[in-house]
Chimera marker file (.cmm) of the C-alpha trace (Angstrom):
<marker_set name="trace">
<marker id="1" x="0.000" y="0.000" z="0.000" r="1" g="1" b="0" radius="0.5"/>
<marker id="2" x="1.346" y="3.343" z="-0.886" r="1" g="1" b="0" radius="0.5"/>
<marker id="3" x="2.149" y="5.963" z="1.210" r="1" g="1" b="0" radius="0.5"/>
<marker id="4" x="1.077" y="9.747" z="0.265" r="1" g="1" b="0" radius="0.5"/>
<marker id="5" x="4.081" y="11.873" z="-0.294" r="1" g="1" b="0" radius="0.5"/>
<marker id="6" x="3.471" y="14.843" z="1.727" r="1" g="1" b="0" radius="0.5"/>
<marker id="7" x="0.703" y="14.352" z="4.501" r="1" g="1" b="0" radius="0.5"/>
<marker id="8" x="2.117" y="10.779" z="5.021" r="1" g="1" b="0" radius="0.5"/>
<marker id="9" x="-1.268" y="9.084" z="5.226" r="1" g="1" b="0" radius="0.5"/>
<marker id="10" x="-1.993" y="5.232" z="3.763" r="1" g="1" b="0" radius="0.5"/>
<marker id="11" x="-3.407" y="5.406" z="0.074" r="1" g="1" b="0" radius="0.5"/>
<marker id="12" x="-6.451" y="3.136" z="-0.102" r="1" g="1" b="0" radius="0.5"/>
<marker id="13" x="-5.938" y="0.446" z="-3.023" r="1" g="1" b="0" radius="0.5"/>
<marker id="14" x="-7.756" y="1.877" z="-6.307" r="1" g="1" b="0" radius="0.5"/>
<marker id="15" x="-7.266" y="5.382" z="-5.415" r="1" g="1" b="0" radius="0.5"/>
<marker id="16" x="-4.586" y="8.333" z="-5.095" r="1" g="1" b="0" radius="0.5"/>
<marker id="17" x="-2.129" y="9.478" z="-7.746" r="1" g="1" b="0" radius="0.5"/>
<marker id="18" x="0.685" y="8.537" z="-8.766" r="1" g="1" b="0" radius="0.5"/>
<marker id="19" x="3.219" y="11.397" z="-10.142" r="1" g="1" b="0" radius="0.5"/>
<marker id="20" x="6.461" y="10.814" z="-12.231" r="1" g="1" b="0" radius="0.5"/>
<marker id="21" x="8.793" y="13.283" z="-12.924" r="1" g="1" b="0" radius="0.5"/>
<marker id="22" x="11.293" y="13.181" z="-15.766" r="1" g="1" b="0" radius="0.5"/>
<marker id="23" x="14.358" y="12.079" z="-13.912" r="1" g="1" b="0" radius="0.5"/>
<marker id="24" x="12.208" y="8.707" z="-12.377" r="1" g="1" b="0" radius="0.5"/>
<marker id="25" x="11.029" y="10.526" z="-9.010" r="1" g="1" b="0" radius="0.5"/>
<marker id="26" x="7.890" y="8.928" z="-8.040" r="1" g="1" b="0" radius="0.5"/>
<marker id="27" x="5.348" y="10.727" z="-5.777" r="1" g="1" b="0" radius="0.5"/>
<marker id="28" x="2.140" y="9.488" z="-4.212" r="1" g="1" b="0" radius="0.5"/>
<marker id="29" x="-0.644" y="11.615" z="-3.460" r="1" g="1" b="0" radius="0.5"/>
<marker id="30" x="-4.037" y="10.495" z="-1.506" r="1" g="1" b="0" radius="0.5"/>
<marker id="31" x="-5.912" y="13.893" z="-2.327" r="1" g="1" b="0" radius="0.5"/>
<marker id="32" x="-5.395" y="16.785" z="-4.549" r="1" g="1" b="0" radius="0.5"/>
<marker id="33" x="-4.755" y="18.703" z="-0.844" r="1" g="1" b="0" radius="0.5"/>
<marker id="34" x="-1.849" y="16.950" z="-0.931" r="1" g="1" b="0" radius="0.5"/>
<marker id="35" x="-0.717" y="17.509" z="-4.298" r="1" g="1" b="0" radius="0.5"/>
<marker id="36" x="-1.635" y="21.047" z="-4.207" r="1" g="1" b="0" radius="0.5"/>
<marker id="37" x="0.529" y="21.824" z="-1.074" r="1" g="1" b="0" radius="0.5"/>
<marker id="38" x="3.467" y="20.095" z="-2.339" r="1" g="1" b="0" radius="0.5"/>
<marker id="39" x="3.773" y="20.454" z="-6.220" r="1" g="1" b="0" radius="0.5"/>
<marker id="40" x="2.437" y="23.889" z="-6.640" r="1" g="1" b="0" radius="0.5"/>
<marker id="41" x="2.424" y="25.783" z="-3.567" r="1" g="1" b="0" radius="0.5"/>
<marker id="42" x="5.742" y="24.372" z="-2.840" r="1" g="1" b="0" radius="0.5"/>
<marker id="43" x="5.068" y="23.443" z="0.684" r="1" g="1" b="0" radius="0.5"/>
<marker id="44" x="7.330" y="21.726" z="3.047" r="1" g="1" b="0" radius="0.5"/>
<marker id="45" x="5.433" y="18.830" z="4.961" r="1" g="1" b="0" radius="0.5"/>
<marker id="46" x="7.781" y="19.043" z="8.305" r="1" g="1" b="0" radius="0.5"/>
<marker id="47" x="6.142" y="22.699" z="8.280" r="1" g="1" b="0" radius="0.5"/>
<marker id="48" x="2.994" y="22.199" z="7.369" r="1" g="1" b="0" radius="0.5"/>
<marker id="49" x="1.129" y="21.223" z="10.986" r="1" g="1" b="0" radius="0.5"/>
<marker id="50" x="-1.679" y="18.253" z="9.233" r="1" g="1" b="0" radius="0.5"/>
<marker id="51" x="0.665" y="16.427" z="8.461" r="1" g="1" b="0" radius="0.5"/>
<marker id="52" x="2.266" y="13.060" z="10.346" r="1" g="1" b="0" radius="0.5"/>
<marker id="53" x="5.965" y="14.342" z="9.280" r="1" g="1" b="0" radius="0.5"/>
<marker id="54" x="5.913" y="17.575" z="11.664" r="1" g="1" b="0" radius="0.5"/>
<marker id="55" x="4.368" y="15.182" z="13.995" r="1" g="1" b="0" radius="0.5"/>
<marker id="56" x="7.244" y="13.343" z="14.028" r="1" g="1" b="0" radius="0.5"/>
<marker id="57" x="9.784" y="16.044" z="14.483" r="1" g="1" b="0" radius="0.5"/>
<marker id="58" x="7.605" y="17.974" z="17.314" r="1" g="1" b="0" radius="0.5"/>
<marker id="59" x="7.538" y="14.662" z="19.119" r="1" g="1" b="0" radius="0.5"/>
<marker id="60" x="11.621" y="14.841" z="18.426" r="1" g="1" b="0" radius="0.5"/>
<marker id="61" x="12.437" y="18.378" z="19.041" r="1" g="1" b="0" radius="0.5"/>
<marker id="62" x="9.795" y="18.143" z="22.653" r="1" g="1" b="0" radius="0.5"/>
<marker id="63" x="11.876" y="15.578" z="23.349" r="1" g="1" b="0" radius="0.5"/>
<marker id="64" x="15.449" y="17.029" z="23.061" r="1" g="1" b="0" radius="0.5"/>
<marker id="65" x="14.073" y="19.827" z="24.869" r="1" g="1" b="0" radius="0.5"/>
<marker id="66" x="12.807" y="17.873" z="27.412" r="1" g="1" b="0" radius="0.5"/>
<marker id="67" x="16.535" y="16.627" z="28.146" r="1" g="1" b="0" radius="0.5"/>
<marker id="68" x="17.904" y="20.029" z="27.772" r="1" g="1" b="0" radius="0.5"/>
<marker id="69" x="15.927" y="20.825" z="30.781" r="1" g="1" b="0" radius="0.5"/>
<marker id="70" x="16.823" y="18.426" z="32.682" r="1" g="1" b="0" radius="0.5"/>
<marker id="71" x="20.223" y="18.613" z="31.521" r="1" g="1" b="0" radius="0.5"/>
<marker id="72" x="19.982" y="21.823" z="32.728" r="1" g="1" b="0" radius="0.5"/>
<marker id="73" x="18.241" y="21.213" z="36.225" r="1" g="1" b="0" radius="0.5"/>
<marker id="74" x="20.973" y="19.006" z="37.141" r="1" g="1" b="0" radius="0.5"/>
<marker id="75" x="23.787" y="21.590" z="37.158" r="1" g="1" b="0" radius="0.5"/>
<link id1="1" id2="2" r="1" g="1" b="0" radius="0.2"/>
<link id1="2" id2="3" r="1" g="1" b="0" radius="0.2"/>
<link id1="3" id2="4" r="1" g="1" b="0" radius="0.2"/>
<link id1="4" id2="5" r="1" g="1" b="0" radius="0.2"/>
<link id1="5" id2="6" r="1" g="1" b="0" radius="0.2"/>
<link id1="6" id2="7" r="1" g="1" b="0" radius="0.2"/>
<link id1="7" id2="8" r="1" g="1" b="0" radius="0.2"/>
<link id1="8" id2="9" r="1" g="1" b="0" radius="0.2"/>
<link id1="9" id2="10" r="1" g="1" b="0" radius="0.2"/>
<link id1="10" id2="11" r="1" g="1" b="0" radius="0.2"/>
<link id1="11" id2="12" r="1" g="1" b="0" radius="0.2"/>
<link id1="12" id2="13" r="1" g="1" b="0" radius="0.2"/>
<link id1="13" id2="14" r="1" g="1" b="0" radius="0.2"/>
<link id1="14" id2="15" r="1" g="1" b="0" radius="0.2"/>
<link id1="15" id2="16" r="1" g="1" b="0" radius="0.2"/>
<link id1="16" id2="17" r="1" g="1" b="0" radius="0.2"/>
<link id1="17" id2="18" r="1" g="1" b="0" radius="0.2"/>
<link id1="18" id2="19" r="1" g="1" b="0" radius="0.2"/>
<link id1="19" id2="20" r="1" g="1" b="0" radius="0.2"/>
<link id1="20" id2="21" r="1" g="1" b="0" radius="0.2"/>
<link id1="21" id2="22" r="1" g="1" b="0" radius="0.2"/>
<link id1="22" id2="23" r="1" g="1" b="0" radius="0.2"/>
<link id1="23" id2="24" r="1" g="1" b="0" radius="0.2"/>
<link id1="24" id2="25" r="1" g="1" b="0" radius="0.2"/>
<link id1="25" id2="26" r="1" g="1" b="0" radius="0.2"/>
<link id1="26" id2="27" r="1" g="1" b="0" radius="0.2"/>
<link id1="27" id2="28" r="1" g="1" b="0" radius="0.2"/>
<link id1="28" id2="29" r="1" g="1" b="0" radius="0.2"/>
<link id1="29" id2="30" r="1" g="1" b="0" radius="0.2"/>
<link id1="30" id2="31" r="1" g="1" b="0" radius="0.2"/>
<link id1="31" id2="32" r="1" g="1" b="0" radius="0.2"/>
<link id1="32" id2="33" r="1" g="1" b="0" radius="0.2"/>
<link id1="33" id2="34" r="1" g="1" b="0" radius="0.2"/>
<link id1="34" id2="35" r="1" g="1" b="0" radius="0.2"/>
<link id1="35" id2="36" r="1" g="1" b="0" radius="0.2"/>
<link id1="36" id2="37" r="1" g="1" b="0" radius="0.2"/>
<link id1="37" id2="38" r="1" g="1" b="0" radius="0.2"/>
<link id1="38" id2="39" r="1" g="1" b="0" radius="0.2"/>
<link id1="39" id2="40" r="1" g="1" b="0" radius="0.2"/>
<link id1="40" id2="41" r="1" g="1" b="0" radius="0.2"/>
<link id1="41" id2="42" r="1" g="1" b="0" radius="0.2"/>
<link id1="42" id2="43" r="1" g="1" b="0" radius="0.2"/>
<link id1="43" id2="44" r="1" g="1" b="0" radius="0.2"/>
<link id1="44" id2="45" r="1" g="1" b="0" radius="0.2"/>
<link id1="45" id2="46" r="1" g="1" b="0" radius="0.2"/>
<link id1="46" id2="47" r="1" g="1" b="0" radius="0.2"/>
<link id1="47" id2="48" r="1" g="1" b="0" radius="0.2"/>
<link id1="48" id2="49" r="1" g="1" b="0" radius="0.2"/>
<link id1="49" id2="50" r="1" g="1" b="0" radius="0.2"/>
<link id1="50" id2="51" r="1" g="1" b="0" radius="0.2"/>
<link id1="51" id2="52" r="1" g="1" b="0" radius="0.2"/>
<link id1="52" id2="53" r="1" g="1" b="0" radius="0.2"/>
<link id1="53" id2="54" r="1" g="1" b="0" radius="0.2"/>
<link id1="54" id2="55" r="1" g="1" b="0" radius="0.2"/>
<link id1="55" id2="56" r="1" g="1" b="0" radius="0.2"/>
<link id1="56" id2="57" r="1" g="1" b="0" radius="0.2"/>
<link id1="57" id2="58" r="1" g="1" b="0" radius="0.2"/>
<link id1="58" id2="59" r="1" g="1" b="0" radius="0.2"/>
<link id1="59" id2="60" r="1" g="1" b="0" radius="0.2"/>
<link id1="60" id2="61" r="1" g="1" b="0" radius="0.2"/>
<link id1="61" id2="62" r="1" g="1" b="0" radius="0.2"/>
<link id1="62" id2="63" r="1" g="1" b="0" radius="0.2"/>
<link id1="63" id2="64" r="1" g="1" b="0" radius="0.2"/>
<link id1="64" id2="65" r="1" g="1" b="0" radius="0.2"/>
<link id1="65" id2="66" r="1" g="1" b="0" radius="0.2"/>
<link id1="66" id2="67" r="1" g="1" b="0" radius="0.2"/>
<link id1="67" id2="68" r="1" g="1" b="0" radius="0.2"/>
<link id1="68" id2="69" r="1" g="1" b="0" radius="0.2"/>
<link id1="69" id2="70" r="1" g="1" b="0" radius="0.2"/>
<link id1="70" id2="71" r="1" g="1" b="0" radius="0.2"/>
<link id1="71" id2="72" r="1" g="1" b="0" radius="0.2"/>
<link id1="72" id2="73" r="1" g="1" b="0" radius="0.2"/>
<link id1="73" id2="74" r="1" g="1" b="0" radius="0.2"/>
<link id1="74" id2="75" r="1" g="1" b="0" radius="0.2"/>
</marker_set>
């Protein structure tokens, strides 16, 4: 099952688009919210808050925080 490009979400089998570029670069997209954000608005999906990427890296950068502090605390 395919992945969608930018937001990250499963592709349900039968649906989605599948975009090629000339140089073989193959990008899923479940929704044309997706595609919109990332092929003409240029978007960058760790930036853009729906999606599960910046999830990912708030949940890391919270995190390293998180030790700074207590990094910190311990001095």
């Amino acid at each position: 099952m395919p992945i969608d490009s930018f937001s990250g979400q499963p592709i349900a089998k039968g649906t989605g688009l599948m975009y090629v570029k000339k140089d073989g670069t193959t990008y899923w997209f479940a929704n044309r919210k997706s595609e919109m954000n990332f092929m003409k608005l240029g978007r960058i999906p760790s930036e853009t808050k729906w999606t599960s990427t910046y999830h990912k890296e708030k949940g890391i950068r919270l995190k390293a925080e998180k030790a700074q502090e207590d990094k910190a605390k311990t001095k």
